[in-house]
LUMBAVO-449703 format. One record per residue (C-alpha): x, y, z; residue number from 1. Coordinates in Angstrom, 1 decimal. Layout:
<recs>
<rec <X Y Z> NUM>,
...
</recs>
This chain:
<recs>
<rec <4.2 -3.8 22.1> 1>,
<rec <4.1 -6.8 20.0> 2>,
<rec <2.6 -6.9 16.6> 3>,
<rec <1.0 -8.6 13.8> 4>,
<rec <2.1 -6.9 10.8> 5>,
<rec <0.3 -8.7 7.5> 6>,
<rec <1.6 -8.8 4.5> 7>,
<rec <5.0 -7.6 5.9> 8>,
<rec <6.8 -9.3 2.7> 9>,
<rec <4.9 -6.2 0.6> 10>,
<rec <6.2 -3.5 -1.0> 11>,
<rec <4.8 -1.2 1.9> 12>,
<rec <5.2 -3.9 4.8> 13>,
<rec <8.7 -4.5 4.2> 14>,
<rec <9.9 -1.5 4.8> 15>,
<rec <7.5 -1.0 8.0> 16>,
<rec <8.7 -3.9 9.8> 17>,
<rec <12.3 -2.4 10.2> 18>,
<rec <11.0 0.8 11.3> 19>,
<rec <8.6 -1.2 13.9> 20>,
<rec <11.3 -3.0 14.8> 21>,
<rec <13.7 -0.2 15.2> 22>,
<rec <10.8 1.6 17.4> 23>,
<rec <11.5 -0.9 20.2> 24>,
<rec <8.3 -3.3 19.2> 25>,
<rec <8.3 -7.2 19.0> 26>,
<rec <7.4 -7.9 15.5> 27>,
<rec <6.1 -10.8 13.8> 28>,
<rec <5.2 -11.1 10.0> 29>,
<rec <2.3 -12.6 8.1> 30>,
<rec <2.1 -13.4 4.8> 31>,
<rec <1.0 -16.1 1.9> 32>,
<rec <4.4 -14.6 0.2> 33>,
<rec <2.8 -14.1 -3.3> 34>,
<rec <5.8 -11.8 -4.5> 35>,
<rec <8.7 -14.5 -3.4> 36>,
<rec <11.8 -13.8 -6.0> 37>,
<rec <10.2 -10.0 -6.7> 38>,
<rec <12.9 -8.4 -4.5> 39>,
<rec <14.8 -5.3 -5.4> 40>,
<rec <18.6 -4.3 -5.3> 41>,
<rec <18.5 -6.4 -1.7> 42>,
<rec <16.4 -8.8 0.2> 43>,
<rec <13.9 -7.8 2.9> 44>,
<rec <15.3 -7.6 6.7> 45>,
<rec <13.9 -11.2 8.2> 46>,
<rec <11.5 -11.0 11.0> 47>,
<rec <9.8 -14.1 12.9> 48>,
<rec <6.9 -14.7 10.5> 49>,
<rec <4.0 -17.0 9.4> 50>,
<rec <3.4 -18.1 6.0> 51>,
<rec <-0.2 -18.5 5.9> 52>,
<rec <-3.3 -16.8 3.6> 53>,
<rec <-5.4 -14.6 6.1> 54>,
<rec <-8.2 -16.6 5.0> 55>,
<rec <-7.1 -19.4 6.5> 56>,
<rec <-6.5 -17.7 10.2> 57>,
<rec <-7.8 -19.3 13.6> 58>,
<rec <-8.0 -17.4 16.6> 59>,
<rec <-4.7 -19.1 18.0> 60>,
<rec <-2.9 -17.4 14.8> 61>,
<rec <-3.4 -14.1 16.9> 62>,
<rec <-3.2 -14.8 20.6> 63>,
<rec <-0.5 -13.1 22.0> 64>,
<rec <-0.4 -10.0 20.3> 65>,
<rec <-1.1 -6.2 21.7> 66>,
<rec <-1.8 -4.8 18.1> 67>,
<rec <-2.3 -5.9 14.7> 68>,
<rec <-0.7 -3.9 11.6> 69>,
<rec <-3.1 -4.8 8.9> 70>,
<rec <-1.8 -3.7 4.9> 71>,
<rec <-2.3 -6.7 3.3> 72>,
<rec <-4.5 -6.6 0.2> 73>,
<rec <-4.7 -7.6 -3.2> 74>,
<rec <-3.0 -3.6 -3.6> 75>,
<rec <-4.6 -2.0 -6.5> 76>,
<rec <-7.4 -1.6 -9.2> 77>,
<rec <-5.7 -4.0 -11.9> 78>,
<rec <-5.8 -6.6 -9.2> 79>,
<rec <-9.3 -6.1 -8.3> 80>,
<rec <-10.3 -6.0 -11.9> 81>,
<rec <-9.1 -9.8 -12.3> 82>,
<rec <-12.0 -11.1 -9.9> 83>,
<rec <-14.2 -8.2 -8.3> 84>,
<rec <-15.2 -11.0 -5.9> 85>,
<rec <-11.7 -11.7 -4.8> 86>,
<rec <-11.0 -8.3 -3.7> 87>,
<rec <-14.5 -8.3 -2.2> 88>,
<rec <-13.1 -11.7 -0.2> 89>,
<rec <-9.7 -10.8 0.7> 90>,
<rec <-9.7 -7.3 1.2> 91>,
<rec <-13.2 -7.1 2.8> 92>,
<rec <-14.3 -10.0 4.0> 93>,
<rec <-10.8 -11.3 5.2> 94>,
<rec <-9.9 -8.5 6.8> 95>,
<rec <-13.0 -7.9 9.2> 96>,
<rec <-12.6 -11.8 10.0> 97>,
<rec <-9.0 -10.7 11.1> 98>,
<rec <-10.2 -8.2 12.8> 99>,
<rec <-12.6 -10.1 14.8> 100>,
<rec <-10.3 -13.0 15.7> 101>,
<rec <-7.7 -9.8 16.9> 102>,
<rec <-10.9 -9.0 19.2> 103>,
<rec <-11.5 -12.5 20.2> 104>,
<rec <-7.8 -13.3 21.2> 105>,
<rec <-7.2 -10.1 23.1> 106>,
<rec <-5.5 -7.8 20.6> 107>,
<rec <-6.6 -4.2 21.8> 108>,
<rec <-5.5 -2.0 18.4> 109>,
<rec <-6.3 -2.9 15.1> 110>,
<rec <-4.4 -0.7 12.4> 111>,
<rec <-6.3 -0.8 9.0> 112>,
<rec <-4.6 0.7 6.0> 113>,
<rec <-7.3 2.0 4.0> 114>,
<rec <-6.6 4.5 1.2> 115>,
<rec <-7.3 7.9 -0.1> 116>,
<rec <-9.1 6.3 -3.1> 117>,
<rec <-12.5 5.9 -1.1> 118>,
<rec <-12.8 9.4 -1.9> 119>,
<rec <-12.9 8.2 -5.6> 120>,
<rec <-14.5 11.0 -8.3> 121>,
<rec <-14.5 13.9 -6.3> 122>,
<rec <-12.6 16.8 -8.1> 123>,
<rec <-10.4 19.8 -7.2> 124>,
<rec <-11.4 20.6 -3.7> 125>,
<rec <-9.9 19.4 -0.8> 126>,
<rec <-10.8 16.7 1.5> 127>,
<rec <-10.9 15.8 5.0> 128>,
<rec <-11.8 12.9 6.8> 129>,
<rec <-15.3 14.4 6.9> 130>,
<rec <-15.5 14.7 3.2> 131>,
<rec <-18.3 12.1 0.9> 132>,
<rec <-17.0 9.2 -0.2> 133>,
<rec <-17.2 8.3 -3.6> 134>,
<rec <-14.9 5.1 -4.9> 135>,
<rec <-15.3 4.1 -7.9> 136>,
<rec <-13.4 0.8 -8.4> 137>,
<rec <-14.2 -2.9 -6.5> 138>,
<rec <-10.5 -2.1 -4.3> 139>,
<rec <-11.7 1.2 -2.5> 140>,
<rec <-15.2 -0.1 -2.4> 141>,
<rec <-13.8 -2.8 -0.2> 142>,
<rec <-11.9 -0.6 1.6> 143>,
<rec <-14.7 1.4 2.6> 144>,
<rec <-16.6 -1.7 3.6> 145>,
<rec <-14.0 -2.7 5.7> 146>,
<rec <-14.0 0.9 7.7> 147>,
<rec <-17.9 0.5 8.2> 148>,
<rec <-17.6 -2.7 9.6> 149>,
<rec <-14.5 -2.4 11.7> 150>,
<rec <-16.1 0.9 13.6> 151>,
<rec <-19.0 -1.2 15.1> 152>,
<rec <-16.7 -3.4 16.0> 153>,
<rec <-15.0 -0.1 18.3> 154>,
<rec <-15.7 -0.7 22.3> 155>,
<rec <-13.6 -0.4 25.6> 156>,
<rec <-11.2 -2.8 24.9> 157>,
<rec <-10.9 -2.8 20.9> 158>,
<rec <-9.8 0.5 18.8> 159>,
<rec <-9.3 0.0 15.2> 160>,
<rec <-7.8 3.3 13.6> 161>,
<rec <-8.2 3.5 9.5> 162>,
<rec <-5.4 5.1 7.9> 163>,
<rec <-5.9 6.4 4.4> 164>,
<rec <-2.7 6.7 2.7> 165>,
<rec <-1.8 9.2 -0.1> 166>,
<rec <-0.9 6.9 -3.0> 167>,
<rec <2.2 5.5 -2.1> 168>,
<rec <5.6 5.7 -3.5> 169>,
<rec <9.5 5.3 -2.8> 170>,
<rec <12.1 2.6 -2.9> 171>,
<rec <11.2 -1.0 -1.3> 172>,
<rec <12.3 -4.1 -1.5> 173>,
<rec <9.4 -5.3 -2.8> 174>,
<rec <9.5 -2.3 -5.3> 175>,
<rec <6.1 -1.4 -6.9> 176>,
<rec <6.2 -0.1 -10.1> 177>,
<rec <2.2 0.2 -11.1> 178>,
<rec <1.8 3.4 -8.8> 179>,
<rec <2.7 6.7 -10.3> 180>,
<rec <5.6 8.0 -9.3> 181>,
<rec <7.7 5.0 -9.1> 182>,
<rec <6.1 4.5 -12.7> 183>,
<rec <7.4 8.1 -14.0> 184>,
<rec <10.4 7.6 -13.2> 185>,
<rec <11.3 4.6 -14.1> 186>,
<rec <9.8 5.4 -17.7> 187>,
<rec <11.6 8.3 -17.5> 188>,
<rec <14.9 6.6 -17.1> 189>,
<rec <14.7 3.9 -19.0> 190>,
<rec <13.2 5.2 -21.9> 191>,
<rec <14.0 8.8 -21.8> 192>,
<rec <10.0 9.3 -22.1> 193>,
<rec <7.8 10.0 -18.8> 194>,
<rec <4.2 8.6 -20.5> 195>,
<rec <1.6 9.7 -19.4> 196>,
<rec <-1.8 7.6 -19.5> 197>,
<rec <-4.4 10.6 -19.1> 198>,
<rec <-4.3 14.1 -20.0> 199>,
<rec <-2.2 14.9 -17.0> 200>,
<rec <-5.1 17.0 -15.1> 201>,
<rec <-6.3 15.0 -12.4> 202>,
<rec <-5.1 15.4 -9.1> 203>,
<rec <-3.3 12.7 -6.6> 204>,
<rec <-1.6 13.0 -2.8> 205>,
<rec <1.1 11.1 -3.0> 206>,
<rec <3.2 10.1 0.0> 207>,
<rec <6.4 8.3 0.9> 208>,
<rec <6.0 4.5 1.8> 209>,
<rec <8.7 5.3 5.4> 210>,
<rec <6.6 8.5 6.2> 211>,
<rec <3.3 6.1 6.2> 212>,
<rec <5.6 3.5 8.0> 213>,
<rec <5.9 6.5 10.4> 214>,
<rec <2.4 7.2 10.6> 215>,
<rec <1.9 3.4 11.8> 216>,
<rec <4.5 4.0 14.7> 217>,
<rec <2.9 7.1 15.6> 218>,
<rec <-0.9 5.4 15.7> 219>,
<rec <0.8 2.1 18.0> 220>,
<rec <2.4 4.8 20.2> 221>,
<rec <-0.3 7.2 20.9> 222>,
<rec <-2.5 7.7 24.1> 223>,
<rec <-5.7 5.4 23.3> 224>,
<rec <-8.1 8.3 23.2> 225>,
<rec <-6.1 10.1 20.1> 226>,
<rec <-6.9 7.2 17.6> 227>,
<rec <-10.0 5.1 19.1> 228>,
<rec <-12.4 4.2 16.0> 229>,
<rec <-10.6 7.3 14.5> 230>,
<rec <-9.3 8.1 10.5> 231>,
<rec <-6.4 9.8 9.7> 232>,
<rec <-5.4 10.8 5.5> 233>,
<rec <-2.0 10.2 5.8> 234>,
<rec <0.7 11.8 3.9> 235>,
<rec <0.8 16.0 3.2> 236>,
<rec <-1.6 18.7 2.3> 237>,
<rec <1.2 20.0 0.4> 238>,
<rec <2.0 17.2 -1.6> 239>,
<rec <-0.9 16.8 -3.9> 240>,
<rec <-0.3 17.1 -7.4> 241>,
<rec <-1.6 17.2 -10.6> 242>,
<rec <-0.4 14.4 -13.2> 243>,
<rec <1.3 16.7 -15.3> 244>,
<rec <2.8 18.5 -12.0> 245>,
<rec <4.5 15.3 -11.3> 246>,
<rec <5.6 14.4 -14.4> 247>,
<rec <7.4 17.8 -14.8> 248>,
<rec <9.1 17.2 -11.6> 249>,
<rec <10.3 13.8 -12.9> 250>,
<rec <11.9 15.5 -16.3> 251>,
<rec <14.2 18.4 -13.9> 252>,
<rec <15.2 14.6 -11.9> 253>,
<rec <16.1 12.3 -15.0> 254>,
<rec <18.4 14.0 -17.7> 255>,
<rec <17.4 14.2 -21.4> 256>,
<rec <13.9 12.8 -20.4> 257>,
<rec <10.7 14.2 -22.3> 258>,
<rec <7.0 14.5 -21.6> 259>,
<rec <4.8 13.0 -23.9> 260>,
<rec <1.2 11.7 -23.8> 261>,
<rec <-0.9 9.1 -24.8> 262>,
<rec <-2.7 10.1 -27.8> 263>,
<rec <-6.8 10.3 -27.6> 264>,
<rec <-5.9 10.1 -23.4> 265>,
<rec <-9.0 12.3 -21.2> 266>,
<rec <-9.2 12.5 -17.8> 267>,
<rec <-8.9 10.3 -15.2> 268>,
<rec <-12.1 9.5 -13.2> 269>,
<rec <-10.2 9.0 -9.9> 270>,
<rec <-9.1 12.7 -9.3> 271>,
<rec <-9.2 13.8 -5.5> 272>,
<rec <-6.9 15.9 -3.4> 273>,
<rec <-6.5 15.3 0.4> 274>,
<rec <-5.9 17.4 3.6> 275>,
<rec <-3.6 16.0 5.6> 276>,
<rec <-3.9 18.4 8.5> 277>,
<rec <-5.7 16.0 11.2> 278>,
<rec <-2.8 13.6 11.2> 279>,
<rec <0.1 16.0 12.2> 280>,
<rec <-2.6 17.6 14.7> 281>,
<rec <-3.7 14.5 17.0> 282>,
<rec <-0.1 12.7 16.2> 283>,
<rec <2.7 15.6 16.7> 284>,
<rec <4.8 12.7 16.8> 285>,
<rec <4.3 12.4 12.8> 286>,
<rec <7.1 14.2 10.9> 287>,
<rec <6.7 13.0 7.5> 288>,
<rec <9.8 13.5 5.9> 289>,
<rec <9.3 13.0 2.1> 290>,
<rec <8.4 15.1 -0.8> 291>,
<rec <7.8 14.2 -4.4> 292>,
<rec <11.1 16.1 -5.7> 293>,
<rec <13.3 14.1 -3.3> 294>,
<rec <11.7 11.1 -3.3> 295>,
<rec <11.9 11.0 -7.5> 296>,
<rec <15.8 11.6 -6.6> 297>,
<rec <15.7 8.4 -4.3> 298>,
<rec <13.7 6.2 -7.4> 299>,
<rec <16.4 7.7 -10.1> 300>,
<rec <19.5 6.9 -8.0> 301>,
<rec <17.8 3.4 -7.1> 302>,
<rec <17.5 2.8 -10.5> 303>,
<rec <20.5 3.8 -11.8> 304>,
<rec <22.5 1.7 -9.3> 305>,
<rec <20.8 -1.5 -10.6> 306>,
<rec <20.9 -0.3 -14.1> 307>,
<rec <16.9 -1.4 -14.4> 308>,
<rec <15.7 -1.6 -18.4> 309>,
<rec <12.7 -1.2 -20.7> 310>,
<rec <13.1 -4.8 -20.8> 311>,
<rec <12.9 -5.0 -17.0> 312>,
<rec <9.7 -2.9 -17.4> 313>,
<rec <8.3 -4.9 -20.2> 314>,
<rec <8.1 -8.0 -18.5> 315>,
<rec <8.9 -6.9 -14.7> 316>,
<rec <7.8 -8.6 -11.5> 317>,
<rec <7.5 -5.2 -9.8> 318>,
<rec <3.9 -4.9 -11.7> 319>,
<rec <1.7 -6.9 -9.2> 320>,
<rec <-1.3 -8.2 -11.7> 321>,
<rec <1.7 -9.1 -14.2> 322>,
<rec <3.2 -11.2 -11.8> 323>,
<rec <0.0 -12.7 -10.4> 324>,
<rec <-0.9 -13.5 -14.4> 325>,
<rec <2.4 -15.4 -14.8> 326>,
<rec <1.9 -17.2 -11.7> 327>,
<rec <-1.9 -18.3 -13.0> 328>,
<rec <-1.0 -19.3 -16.2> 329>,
<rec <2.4 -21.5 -14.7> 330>,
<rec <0.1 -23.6 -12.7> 331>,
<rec <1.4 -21.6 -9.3> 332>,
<rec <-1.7 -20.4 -8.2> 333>,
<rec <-5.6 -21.2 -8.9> 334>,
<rec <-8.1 -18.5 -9.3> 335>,
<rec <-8.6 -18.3 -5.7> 336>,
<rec <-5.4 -17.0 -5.5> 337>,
<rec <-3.8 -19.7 -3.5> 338>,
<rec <-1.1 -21.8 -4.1> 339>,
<rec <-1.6 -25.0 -5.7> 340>,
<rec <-0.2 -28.1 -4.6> 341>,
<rec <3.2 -28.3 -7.2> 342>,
<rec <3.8 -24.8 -6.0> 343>,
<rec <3.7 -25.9 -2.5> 344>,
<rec <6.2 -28.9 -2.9> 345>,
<rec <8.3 -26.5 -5.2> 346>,
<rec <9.0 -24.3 -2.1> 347>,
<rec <9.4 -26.7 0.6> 348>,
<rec <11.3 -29.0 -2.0> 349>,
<rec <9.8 -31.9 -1.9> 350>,
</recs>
């Protein structure tokens, strides 16, 4: 099959494009490359690619393909608090114009990556893909949005299927380190303090970033009726966890680590835990392979081998909205998030 994976220079895309390609498909990448000189411990494998903002697609960008991949987003609730109305543009808006061009130029599967966070304030129960929807920040709004609009689009020759990853974590190399586990343990080792933000109660499914890569290759190679205009949670029912859960895990990983919270922190209003059952029933092909103990072994060992700081921490490009800042306030992009015209000519050299 060959596929348009956007934003395949991300922390979760560059790891899925190996696996894609090792699955046999014909990959190509897309992606405005807002991360360029972010890489970790090595570089990510090269795949054919276009450098181009998905705002900025024609219909001739996607002719050709069978499928399109689509994770690209401005990736988290920091980002989305910069301009509420650019995450509304690029992660809503954008994204069902993709969509539509896919449509147009004869792409029949459309893969949204969605998230877990569209269930928002919801509490200690667990939730299925049935379950209310309640998100409480401008990035799962537009996530949500994006679902509504994509399943009208749904006919006999066009079959988005949402995925709504657990919150993601594991070693990239495009490493994240403003989601929680990845951010644990890297406190953790670093400082010999895992700091924790909240009182430690709420709850979060967490997942492994090559198990949701696995997920992706189980959707592209599925019988059409198993994921026509259908959503999956993807990750583990067993792997939900509360705050404090994790961060104990995270202190028997890292030696001579302590526990310590933030003082006057209460609870997080994003607390939701996930069933995962649906996935693993409609996709036996999904064996995700990751669980929170071993995957806080890979982060420590991954650290260790690069010897990461505080310092590295303290002024890292592996924290997406302190990148994007430093990139704003160089001139490097505007606040449209594009790249201005000295940025341009820096990378082409001219």
């Amino acid at each position: 099959m060959r596929v348009l994976l956007t934003g395949h220079k991300g922390y979760i895309g560059a790891v899925a494009g190996p696996v894609l390609l090792s699955a046999g498909h014909e990959v190509v990448g897309l992606d405005t490359d807002l991360f360029a000189g972010c890489d970790f411990a090595q570089a990510s494998t090269q795949i054919p690619e276009v450098i181009k903002d998905i705002r900025d697609l024609t219909k001739a960008d996607l002719e050709g393909f069978d499928a399109v991949v689509h994770p690209a987003a401005l990736s988290n609730d920091p980002l989305g608090d910069l301009d509420a109305n650019l995450t509304y543009d690029i992660n809503h808006k954008a994204a069902v114009r993709l969509a539509e061009l896919a449509k147009q130029a004869g792409a029949s599967r459309f893969v949204f990556f969605s998230s877990c966070s569209v269930y928002g304030a919801a509490g200690d129960a667990f939730l299925d893909e049935s379950s209310p929807l309640n998100p409480v920040t401008a990035y799962a709004e537009s996530k949500l949005l994006v679902e509504q609009d994509l399943t009208r689009m749904a006919d006999d020759h066009f079959s988005p299927t949402f995925l709504r990853p657990a919150t993601a974590y594991g070693v990239s190399p495009r490493l994240r380190l403003d989601v929680v586990l990845n951010d644990l343990v890297a406190a953790a080792y670093t400082t010999g303090n895992v700091h924790i933000k909240s009182d430690g109660t709420p709850w979060r499914p967490i997942t492994h970033i090559r198990d949701i890569s696995a997920a992706v290759e189980s959707v592209l190679e599925a019988p059409r009726d198993a994921i026509h205009n259908t959503t999956f949670n993807v990750g583990q029912t067993e792997e939900n966890y509360r705050i404090s859960q994790l961060a104990e895990i995270v202190a028997e990983i890292v030696p001579g680590c302590n526990i310590e919270y933030a003082a006057g922190g209460g609870p997080d209003k994003r607390c939701y835990r996930v069933n995962c059952d649906k996935i693993r029933r409609i996709l036996p092909s999904f064996h995700p392979q990751w669980t929170a103990r071993k995957g806080a072994q890979e982060l420590y060992e991954a650290y260790r081998a690069v010897r990461l700081t505080a310092a590295d921490l303290a002024g890292t490009p592996y924290t997406r909205i302190s990148h994007i800042r430093r990139l704003i306030q160089a001139g490097k992009l505007n606040a449209s998030l594009r790249w201005t015209r000295q940025a341009t000519e820096i990378m082409v050299g001219t």
